[in-house]
C-alpha positions as MATLAB code, in Angstrom:
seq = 'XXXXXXXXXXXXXXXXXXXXXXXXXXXXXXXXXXXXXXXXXXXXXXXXXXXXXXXXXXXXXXXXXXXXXXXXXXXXXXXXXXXXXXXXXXXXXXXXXXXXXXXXXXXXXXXXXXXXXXXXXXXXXXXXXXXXXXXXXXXXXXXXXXXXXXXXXXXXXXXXXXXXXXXXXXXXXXXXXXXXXXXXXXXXXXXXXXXXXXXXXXXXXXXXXXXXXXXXXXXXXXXXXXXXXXXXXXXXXXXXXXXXXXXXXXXXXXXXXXXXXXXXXXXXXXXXXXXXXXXXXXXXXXXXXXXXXXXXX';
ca = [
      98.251   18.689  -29.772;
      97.146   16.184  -27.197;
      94.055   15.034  -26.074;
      93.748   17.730  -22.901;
      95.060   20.604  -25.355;
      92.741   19.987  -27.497;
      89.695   19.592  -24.616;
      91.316   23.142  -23.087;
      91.031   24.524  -26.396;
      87.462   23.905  -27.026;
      86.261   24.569  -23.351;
      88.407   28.387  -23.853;
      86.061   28.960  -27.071;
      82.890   28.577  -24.365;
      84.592   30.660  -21.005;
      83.045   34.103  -21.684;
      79.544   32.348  -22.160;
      79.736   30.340  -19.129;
      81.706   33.513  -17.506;
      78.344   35.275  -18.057;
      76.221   32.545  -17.253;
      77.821   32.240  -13.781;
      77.820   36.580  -13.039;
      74.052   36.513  -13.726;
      74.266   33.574  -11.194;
      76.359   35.035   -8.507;
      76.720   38.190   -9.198;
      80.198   38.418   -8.202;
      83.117   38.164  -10.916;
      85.662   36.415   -8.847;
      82.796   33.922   -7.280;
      81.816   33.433  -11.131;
      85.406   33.149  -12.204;
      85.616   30.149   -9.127;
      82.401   28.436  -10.974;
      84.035   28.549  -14.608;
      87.333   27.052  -13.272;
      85.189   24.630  -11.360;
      83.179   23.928  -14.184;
      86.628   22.798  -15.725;
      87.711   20.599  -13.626;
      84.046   18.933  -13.971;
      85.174   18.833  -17.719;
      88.447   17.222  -17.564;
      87.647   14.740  -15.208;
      84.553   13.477  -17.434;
      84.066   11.358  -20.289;
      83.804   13.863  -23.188;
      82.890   10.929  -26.023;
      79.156   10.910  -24.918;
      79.161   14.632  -24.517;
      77.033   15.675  -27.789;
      76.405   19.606  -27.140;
      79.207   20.664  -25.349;
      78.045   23.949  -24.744;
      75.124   23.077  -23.915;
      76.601   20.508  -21.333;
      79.197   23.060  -20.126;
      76.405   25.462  -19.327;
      74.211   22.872  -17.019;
      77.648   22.095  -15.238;
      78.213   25.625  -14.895;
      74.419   26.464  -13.403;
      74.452   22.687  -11.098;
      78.062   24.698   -9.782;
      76.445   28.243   -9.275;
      73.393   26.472   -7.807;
      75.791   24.593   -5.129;
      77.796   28.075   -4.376;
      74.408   29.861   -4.055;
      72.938   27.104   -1.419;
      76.502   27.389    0.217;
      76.290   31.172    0.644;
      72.825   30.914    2.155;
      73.797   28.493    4.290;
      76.564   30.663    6.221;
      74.456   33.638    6.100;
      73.040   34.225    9.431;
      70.810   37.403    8.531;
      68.834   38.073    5.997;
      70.970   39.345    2.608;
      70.906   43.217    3.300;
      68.665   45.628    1.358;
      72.224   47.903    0.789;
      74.034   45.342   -0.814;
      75.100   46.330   -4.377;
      76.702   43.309   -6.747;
      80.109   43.380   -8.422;
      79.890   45.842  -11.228;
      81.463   44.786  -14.726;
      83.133   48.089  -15.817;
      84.686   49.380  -19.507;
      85.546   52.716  -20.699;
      83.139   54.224  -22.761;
      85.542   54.877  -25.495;
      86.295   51.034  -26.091;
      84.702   47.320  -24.674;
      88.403   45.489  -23.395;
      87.891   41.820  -25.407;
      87.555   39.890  -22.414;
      84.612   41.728  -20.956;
      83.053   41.497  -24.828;
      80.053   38.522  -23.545;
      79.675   40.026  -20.030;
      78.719   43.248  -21.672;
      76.730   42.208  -24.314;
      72.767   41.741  -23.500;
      73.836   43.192  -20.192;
      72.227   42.819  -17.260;
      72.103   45.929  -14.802;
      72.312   46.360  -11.426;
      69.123   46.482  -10.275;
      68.291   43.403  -11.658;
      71.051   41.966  -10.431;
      70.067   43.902   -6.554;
      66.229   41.757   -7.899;
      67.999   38.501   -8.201;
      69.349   38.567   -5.115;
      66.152   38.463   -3.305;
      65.768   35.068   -5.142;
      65.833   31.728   -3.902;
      68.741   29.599   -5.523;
      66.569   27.448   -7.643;
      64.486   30.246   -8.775;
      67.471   32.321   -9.703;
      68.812   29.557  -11.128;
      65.184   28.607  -13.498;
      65.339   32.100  -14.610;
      68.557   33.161  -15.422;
      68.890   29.493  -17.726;
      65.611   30.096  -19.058;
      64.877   33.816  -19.518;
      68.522   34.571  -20.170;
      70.082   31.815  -22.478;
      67.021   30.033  -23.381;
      68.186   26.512  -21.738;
      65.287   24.146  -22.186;
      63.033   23.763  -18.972;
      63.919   19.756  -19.779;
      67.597   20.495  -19.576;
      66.990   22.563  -16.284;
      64.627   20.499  -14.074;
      67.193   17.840  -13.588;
      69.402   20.066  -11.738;
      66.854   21.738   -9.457;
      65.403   17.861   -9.199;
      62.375   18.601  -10.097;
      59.890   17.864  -12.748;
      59.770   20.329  -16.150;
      56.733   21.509  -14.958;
      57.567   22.304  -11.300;
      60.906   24.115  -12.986;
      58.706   26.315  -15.093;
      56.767   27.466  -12.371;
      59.753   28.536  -10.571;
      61.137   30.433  -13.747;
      57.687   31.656  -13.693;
      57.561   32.726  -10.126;
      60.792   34.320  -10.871;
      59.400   36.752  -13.202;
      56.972   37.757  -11.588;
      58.974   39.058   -8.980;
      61.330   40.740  -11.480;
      58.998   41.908  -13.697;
      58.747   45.944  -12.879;
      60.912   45.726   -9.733;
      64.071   46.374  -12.177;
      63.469   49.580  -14.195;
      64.043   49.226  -17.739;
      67.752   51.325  -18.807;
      67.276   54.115  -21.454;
      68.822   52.424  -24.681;
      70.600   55.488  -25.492;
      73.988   55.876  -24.099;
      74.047   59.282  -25.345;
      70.539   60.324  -23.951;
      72.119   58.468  -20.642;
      74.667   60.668  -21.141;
      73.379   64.047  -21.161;
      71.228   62.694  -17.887;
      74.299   61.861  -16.353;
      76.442   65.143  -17.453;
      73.229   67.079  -15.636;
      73.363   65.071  -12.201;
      76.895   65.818  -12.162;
      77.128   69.370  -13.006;
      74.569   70.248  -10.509;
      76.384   68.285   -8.083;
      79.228   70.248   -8.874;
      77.466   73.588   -8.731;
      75.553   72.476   -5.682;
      72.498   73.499   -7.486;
      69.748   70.993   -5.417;
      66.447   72.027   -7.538;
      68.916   71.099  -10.647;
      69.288   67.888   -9.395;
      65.401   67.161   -8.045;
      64.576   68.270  -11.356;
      67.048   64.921  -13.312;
      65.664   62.451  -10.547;
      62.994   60.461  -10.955;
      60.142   61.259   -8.118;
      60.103   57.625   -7.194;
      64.424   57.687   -7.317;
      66.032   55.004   -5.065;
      69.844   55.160   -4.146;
      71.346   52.316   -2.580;
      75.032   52.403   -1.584;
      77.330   49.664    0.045;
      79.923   50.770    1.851;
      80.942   47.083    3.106;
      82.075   46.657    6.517;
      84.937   48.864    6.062;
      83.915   52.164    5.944;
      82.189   53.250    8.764;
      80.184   49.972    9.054;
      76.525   49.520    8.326;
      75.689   53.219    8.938;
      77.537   53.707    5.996;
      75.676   51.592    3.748;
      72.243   52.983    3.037;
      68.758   52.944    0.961;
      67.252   56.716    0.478;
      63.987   56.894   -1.594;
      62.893   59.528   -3.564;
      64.123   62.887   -5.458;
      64.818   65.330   -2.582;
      66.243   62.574    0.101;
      68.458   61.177   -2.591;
      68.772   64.929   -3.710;
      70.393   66.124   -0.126;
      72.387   62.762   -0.660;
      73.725   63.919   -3.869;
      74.726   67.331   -2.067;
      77.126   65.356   -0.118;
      78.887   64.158   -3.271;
      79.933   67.634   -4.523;
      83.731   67.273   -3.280;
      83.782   63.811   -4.916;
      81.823   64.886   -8.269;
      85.159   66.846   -9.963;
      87.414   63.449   -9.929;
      84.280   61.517  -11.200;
      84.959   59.875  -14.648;
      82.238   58.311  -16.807;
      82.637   54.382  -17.944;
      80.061   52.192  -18.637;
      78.773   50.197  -15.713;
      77.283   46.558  -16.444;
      76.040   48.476  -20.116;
      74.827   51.334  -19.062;
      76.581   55.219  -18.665;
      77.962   55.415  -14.720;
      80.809   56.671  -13.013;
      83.916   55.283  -11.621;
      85.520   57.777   -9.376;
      89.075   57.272   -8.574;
      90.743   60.044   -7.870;
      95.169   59.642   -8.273;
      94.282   56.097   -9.004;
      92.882   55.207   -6.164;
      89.409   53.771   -6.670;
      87.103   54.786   -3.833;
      83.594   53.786   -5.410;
      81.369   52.818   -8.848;
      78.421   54.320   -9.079;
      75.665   52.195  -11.557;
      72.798   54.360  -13.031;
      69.254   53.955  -14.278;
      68.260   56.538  -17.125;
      64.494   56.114  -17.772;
      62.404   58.838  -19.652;
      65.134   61.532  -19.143;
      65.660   60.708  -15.692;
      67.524   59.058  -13.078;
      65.642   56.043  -11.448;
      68.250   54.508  -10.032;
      71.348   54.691   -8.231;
      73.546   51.780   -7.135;
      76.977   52.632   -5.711;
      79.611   50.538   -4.460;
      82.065   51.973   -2.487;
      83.363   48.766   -0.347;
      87.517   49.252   -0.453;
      87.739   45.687   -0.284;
      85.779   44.895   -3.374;
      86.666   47.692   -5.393;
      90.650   46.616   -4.994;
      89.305   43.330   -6.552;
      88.130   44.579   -9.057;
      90.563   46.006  -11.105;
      89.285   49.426  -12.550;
      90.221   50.070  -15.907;
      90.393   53.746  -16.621;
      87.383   55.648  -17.285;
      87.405   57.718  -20.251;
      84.972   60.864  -19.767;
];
């Protein structure tokens, strides 16, 4: 084995780190797939002898390359990141966890953190996910936000704050999310509306993202509360027979692709037997990208 095999070898025993690293980043799977390979190149084009943690060097590459894309992104953005947008959801079937999605599962991070981080500026997303997440060193941090240790732990700081109750904490439980989730959807099925009010959190919030495919921005929406997201759910009846339970970013949600033919992911928030969240994707564009496994119910 030459010197490169060997290199490749050791950088594939760190991917599904850095592959989580760079989600909780992005949250996009093919953007964080583009920052892992990127990260690579980085690697091979370096001088490994001085390189004493390489995992720990792999993962500051892989944030200083997140950091870059994230900068990029709101760079070409002309309007504000809207309040419907819903990230790339990492999907299994319940039954099993497919090997490669092992790391991006584990200590999972759910949507509406994800829909939190969003809201962040790059270096504070960046501060806080390195920090709070894999417990970089603020030392190891501030040089690629340029910035002192101090001024980098007031950003992870800042960060917090703003996350800190804006993402509801997930019921632990998959089967107590379970037998939240089998309710929703029966009543959707039966069309039963105080059923449903009564499995939704008063303070609910549904976002969905339709992308700029379907329908266009009147498609995409952001209903608050247990009766408007209530008469929302109404409107899923027809879909709620082909919809198929998976787990969504580590938590019970449903895929529904009916013949095959995925038309959305729907994340959910279980908190104190009942629903707090919502987050559905239903952009065609993304969901062919994303490669649905099937759901087992």
């Amino acid at each position: 084995m030459n010197g490169t095999d060997l290199l490749a070898e050791r950088f594939e025993e760190h991917r599904g780190h850095l592959r989580a690293v760079a989600y909780r980043m992005l949250g996009s799977l093919s953007e964080a797939e583009d920052a892992v390979q990127e990260t690579w190149l980085k690697l091979s084009r370096s001088d490994t002898d001085g390189i004493r943690n390489l995992g720990g060097w792999l993962t500051t590459v892989t944030g200083r390359v997140c950091l870059d894309m994230l900068r990029s992104r709101a760079a070409r953005r002309e309007d504000p990141l809207d309040d419907t947008f819903v990230p790339d959801p990492v999907i299994s079937p319940l039954s099993r966890i497919d090997p490669e999605q092992e790391v991006l599962q584990a200590d999972s991070v759910g949507l509406a953190l994800l829909v939190v981080l969003e809201n962040l500026e790059p270096a504070e997303r960046l501060a806080f996910v390195l920090h709070d997440m894999f417990a970089v060193p603020f030392d190891d941090i501030a040089p690629i936000v340029e910035r002192s240790s101090a001024a980098t732990r007031q950003l992870a700081g800042r960060a917090r704050r703003r996350v800190q109750g804006a993402a509801p904490s997930s019921e632990p439980d998959l089967g107590k999310q379970r037998e939240v989730l089998d309710a929703f959807l029966a009543a959707c099925n039966a069309g039963d509306f105080e059923a449903l009010v009564a499995v939704l959190h008063p303070d609910v919030v549904l976002r969905a993202d339709s992308g700029a495919l379907v329908g266009g921005a009147a498609a995409s929406k952001v209903v608050r509360g247990a009766k408007a997201v209530a008469e929302q759910a109404m409107l899923f009846r027809r879909f709620a027979q082909d919809a198929r339970l998976a787990l969504v970013n580590g938590d019970v949600g449903v895929v529904n692709a009916p013949e095959g033919r995925p038309l959305s992911v729907m994340g959910v928030t279980v908190a104190e037997g009942r629903i707090v969240a919502l987050h559905i994707l239903a952009d065609p564009e993304r969901l062919a990208r994303l490669g649905l496994p099937g759901a087992a119910g």
